[in-house]
N, C-alpha and C positions, 0 to 999 in steps of 0.2 A: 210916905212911900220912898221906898231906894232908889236913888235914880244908878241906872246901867249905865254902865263904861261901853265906850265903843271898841271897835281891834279888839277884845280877846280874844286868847284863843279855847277850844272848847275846859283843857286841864285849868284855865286860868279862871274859868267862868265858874267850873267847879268844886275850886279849892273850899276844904273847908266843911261842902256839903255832905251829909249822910242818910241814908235812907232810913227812912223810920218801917222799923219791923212789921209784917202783917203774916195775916195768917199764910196766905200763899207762900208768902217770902221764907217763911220758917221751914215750912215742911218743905219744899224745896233744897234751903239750903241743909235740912237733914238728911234727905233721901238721896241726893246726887251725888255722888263724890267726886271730887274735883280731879280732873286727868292727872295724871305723874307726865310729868317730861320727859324720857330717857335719855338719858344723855348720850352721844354720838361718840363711836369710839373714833377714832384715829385710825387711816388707815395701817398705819406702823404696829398699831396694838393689835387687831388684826391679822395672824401670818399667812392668811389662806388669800386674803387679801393687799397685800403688802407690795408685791411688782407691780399691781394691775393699776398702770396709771390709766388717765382717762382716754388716752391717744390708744393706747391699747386694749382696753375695752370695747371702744369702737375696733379697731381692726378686725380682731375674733370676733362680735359681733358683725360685723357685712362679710366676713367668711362664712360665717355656721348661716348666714342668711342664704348667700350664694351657694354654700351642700343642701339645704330643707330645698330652695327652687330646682336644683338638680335631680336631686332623688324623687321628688314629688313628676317631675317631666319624665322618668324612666317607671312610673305606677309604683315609689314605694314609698306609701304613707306614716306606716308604724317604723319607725327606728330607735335603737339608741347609740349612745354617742358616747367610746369609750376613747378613754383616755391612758395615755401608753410615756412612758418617759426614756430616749434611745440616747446613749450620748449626750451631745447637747441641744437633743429635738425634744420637744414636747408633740407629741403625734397625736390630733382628734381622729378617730374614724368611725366610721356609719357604720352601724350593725343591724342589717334588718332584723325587727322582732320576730319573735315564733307564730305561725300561725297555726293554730291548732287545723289539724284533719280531720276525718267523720272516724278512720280507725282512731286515732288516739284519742278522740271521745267516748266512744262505744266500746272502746278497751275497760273506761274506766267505771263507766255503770256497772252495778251489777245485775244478775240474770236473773230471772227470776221464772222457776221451771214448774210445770204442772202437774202431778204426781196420776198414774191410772190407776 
């Protein structure tokens, strides 16, 4: 018998070893296919992403948090949030959505009539 070393560590204990194939193990490693990594761009590579450091991230984040709490305490749920470029402002603003009315439903079915 082998006598065990004491202190390794788990890669140290393992070197060397390999598993011996079984049926599981086969169809397994046929049928799964191993994740791809993607790899992470950069935010420089990126141009849509490129000024947004993280300090500014957050800021427009707890902004657009502080307009959803506002607009939600004046009853308006549905928005969206359009973006305007003036000079040198970048302008978010709240657009309430549309809410459909009973005419502009009933405009768009059609009729359907009974002949005498």
């Amino acid at each position: 018998m082998v006598k065990i070393k004491k202190n390794l560590s788990d890669s140290e204990m393992l070197k060397g070893w390999q598993e011996e194939s079984t049926f599981e193990t086969e169809i397994l490693e046929e049928t799964v296919p191993r994740p791809v990594k993607m790899a992470k761009k950069d935010a420089a590579e990126d141009i849509n992403n490129a000024y947004l450091t993280p300090e500014l991230k957050e800021s427009v984040g707890k902004a657009l948090l502080e307009l959803k709490l506002n607009l939600y305490k004046q009853g308006i749920v549905d928005y969206q949030v359009k973006v305007a470029c003036q000079d040198n402002q970048v302008i978010l603003t709240a657009v309430p959505a549309k809410v459909k009315t009973k005419t502009e439903t009933s405009a768009k079915q059609p009729v359907h009539r009974k002949g005498k």
